[in-house]
C-alpha positions as CSV (number, residue, x, y, z in Angstrom):
1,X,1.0,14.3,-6.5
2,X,-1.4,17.5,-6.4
3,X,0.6,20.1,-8.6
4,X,0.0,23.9,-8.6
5,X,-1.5,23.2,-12.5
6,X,-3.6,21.5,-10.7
7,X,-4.9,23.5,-8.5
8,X,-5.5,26.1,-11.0
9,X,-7.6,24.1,-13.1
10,X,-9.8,22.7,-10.3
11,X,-8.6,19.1,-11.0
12,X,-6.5,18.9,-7.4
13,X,-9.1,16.5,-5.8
14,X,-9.2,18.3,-2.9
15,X,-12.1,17.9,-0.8
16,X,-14.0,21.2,0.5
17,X,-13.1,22.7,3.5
18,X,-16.4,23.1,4.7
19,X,-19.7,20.7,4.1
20,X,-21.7,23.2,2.2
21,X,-24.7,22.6,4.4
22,X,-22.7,23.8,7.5
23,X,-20.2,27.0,6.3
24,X,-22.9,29.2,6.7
25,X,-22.8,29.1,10.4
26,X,-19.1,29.7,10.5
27,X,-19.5,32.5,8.4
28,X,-19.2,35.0,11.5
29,X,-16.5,33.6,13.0
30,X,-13.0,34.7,12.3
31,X,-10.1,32.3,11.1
32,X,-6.8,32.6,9.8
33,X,-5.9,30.6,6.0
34,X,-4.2,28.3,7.5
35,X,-6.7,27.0,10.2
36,X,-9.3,26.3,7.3
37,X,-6.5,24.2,5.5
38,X,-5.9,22.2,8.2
39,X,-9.7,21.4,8.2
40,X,-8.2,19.3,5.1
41,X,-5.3,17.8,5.4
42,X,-5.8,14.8,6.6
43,X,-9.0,14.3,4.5
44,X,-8.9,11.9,1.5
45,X,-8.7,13.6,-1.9
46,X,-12.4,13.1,-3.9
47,X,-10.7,11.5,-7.0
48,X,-7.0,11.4,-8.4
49,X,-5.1,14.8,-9.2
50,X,-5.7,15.8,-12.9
51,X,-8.6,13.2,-13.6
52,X,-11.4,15.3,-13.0
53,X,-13.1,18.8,-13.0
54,X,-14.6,19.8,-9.7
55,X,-14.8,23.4,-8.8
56,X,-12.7,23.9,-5.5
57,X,-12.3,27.0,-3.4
58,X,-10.4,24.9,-0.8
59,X,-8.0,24.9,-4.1
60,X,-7.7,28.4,-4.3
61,X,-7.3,29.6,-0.8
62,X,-4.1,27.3,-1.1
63,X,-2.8,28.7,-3.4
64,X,-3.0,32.0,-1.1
65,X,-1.0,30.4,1.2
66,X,1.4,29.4,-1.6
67,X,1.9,32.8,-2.7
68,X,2.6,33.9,1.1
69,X,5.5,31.5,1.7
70,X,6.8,32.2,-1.7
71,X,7.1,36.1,-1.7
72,X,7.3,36.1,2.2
73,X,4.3,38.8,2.2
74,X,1.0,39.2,3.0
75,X,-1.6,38.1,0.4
76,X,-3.3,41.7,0.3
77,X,0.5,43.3,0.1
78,X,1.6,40.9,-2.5
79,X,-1.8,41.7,-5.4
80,X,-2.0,45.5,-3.7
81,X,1.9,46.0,-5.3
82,X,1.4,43.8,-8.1
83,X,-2.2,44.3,-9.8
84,X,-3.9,46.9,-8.0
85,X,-1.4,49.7,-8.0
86,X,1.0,49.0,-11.4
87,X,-2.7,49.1,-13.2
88,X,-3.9,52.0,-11.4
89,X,-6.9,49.9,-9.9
90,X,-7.3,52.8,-6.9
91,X,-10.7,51.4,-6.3
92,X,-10.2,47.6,-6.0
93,X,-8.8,46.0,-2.6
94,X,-8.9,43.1,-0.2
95,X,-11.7,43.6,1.8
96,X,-12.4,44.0,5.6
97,X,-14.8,43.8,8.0
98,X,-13.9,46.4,9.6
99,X,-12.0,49.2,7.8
100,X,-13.9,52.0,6.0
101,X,-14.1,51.8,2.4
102,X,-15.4,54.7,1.0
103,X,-18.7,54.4,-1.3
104,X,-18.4,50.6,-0.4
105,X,-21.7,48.9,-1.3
106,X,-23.7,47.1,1.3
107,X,-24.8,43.8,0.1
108,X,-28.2,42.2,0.1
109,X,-30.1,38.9,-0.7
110,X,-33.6,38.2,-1.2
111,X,-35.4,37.0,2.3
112,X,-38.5,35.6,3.1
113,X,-40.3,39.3,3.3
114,X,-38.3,40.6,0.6
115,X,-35.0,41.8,0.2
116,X,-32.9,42.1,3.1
117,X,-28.9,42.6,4.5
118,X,-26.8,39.9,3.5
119,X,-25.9,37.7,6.3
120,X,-22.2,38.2,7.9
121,X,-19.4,36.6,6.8
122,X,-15.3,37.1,7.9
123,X,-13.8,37.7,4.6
124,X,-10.4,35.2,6.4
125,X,-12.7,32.6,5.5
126,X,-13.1,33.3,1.3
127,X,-9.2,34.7,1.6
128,X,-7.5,34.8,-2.1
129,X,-11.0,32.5,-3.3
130,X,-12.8,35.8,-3.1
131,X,-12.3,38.6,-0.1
132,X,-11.5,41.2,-3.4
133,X,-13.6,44.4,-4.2
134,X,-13.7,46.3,-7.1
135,X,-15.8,48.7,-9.8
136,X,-16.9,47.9,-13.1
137,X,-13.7,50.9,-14.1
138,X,-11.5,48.9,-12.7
139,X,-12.4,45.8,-13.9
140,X,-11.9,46.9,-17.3
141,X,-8.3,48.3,-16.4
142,X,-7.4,44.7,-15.2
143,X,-9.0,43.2,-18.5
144,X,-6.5,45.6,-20.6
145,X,-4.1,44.9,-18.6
146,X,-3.6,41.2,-18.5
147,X,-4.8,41.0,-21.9
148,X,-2.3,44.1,-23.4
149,X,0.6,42.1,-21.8
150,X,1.0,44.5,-18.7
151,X,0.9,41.2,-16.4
152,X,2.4,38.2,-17.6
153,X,4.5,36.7,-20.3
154,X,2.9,35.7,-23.5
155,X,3.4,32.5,-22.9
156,X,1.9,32.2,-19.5
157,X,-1.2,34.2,-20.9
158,X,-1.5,31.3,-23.1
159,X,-1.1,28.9,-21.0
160,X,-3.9,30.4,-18.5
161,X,-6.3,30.7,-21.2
162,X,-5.1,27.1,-22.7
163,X,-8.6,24.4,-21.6
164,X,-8.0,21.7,-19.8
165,X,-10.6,19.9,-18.8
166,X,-14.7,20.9,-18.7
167,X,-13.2,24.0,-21.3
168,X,-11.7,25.5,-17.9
169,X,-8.1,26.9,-18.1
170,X,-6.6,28.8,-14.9
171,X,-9.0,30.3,-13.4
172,X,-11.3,31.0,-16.7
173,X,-14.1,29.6,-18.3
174,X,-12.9,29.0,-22.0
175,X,-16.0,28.3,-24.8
176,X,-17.7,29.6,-27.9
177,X,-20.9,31.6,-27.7
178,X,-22.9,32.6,-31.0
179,X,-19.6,31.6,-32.8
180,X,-17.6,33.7,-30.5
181,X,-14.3,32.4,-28.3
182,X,-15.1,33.8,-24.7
183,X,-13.0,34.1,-21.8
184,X,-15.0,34.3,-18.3
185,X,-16.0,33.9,-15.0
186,X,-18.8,34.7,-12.4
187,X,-18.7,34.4,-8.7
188,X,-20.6,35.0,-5.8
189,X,-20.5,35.5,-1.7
190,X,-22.6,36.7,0.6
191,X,-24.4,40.1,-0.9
192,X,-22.7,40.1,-3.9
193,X,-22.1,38.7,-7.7
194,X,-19.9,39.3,-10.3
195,X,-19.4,38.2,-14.2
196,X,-16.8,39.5,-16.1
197,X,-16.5,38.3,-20.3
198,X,-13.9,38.7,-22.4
199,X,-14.5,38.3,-26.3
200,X,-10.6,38.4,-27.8
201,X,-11.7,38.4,-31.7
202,X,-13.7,42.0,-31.0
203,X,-11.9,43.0,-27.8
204,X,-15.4,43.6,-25.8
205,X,-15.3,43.5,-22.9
206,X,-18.7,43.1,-20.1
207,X,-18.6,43.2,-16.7
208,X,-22.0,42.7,-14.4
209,X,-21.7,43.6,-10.3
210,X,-24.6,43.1,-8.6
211,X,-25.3,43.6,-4.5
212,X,-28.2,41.7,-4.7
213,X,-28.0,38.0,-4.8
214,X,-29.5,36.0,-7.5
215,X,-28.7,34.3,-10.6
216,X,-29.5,36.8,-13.5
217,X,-26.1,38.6,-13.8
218,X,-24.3,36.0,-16.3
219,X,-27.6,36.0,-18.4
220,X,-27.4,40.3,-18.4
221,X,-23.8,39.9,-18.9
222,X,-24.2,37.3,-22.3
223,X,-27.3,39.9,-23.5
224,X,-25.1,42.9,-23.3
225,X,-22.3,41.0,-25.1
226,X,-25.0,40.1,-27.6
227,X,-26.2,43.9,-28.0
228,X,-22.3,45.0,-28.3
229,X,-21.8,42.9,-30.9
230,X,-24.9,43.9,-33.0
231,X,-27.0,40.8,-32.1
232,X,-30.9,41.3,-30.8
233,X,-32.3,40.4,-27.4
234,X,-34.8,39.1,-26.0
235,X,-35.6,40.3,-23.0
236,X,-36.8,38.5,-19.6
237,X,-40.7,38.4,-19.3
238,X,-42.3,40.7,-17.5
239,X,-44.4,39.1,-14.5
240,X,-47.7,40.1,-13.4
241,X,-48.9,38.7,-9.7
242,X,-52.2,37.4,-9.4
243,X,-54.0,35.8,-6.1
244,X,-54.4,32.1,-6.0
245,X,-57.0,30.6,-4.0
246,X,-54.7,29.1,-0.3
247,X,-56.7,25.4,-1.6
248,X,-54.9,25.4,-5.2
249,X,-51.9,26.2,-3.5
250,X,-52.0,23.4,-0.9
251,X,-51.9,20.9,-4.1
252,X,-48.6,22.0,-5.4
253,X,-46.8,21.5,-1.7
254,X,-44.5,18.5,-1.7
255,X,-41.1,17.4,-2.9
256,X,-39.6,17.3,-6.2
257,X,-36.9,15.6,-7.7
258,X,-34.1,17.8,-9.8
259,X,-31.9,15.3,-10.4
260,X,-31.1,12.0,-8.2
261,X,-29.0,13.8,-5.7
262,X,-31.2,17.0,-5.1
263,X,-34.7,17.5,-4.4
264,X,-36.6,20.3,-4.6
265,X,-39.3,21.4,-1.5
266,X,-41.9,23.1,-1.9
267,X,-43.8,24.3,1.0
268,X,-47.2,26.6,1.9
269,X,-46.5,29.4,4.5
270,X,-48.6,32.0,5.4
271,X,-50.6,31.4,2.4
272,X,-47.8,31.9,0.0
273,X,-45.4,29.0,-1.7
274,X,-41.9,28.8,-1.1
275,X,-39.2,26.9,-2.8
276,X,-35.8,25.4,-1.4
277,X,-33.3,23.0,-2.1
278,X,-31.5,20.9,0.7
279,X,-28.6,23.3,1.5
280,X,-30.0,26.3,-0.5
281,X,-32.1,29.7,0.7
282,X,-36.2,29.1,0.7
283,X,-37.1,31.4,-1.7
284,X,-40.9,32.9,-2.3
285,X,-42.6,32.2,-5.2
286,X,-45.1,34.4,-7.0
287,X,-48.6,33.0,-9.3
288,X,-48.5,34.7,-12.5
289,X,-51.0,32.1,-13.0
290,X,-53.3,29.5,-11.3
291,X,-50.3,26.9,-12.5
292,X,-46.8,29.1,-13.1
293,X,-45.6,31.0,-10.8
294,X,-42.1,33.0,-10.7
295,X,-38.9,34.1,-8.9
296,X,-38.8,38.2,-7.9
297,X,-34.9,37.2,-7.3
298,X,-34.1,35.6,-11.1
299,X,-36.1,35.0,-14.0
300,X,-37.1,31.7,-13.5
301,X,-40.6,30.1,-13.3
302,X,-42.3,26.9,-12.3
303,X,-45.1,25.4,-13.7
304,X,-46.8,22.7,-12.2
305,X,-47.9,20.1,-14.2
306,X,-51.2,17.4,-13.7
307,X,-51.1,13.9,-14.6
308,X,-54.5,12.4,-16.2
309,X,-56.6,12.4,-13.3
310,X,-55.8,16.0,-12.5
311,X,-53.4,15.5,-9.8
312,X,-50.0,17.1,-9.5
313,X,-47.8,14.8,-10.9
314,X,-43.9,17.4,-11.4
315,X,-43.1,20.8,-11.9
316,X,-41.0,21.9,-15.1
317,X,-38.6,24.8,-14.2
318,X,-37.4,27.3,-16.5
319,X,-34.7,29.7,-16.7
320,X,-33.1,31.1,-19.1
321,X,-33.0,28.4,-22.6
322,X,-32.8,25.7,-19.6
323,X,-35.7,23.4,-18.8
324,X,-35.6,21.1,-15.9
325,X,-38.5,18.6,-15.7
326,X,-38.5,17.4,-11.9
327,X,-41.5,14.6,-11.0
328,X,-43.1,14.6,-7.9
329,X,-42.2,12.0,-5.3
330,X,-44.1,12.6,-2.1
331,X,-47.0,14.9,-1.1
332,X,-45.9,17.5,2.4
333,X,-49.5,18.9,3.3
């Protein structure tokens, strides 16, 4: 009952391959498309094809496999001879781990002592849900292309750029911002994130690569669209570090509720607060004050809040025009 439309639009069901909390440590290990499938098949589907939004890459790396068996050619062979080279994409590929790219970026991510190399992954394991390098240039050469009709029918443009459910087409994120239709995406893996807009009424396009991870590149990507449209910015705040007495920060450790399903933890190391969800990198968090403190990574900030009798009772997290409130539910000393 699970249709390729389906699959396209994330509403397949399918479950993920790997339980989020486990795939990084088969990150170094090799494995062919087909072997991660299998980790599915006999796995029931999370909810009925077509009645629900969930994003899936399990989704996506089938539909690999699909275009394999259809064209009888090798994923990288079949995009190489028909993106990449009819739009003169020279500097966009499927990757590997072990070819030379020239002026290839290495990738990083923030650590616990700063930034550092991204961890290893086998790029069989992302496959057609993300294994793909490329510039900003060429970027830009795919959005003229698939937008100037050099890829696909009129029709089947529509239809890709047609919401289904959760204002997601094929592929696409499909909204209004300021007034403005937008057409986009963002995306991430190990070292690396990418955001690519499209505004179709003023034919702007922005596109935001980052080898850093963090979660500032769709925010950039919507400010540039904002200054490339005439609109004013505000830019992110700038943080100023302060030292925060080891006793005050002992108050704030303990664990936080974001939302029924996910907690937040915040622990004292070394004298310095860190912040993790289950699942999720501990990230380091800075005292711009004896109450807020901020990310180095994204511009976010936490400020701990105090009930009436002065004890820590939640901490309110900000990012962006976003505001999470998350209470307190247990004390880790």
């Amino acid at each position: 009952s699970i249709t390729i439309f389906h699959i396209l639009t994330h509403t397949s069901g399918l479950p993920p391959i790997n339980d989020p909390s486990e795939a990084a440590k088969l990150h170094p290990f090799a494995v062919t498309p087909a072997q991660n499938i299998a980790k599915i098949h006999d796995k029931s589907l999370e909810f009925a094809p077509g009645s629900e939004f969930k994003y899936s890459n399990s989704g996506y790396i089938l539909l690999g496999l699909l275009i394999e068996k259809v064209s009888g050619r090798s994923y990288q062979e079949f995009i190489q001879d028909n993106i990449f080279s009819p739009l003169g994409m020279n500097d966009s590929g499927y990757d590997s781990n072990s070819d030379i790219i020239p002026r290839r970026a290495n990738g990083y991510a923030p650590g616990l002592k700063g930034v550092e190399h991204a961890p290893f992954i086998y790029m069989s394991l992302p496959f057609s849900a993300g294994a793909l390098y490329s510039t900003t240039e060429d970027l830009l050469r795919w959005e003229l292309g698939l937008f100037g009709g050099k890829l696909l029918s009129a029709e089947s443009l529509n239809r890709m750029t047609t919401p289904f459910k959760e204002e997601y087409g094929f592929g696409l994120h499909l909204n209004t911002i300021q007034g403005r239709p937008r057409i986009s995406h963002g995306g991430g893996i190990e070292g690396f994130n990418a955001y690519l807009a499209y505004y179709p009424d003023s034919e702007i396009t922005v596109i935001v690569l980052a080898n850093l991870n963090g979660n500032t590149y769709q925010r950039i990507g919507d400010q540039l669209a904002a200054l490339a449209h005439g609109d004013s910015v505000t830019l992110p705040s700038v943080h100023r570090e302060i030292t925060v007495n080891p006793s005050i920060l002992m108050k704030y450790a303990g664990t936080y509720m974001l939302r029924p399903d996910m907690n937040l933890i915040v622990t004292l190391e070394n004298g310095r607060l860190y912040t993790q969800v289950k699942g999720q990198q501990k990230f380091p968090i800075y005292p711009e004050s004896e109450t807020i403190f901020f990310l180095k990574v994204a511009d976010a900030t936490y400020e701990f809040v105090k009930d009436d009798k002065g004890v820590v009772s939640g901490v309110v997290l900000r990012q962006g025009d976003r505001e999470i409130r998350a209470p307190r539910i247990s004390e880790k000393k």
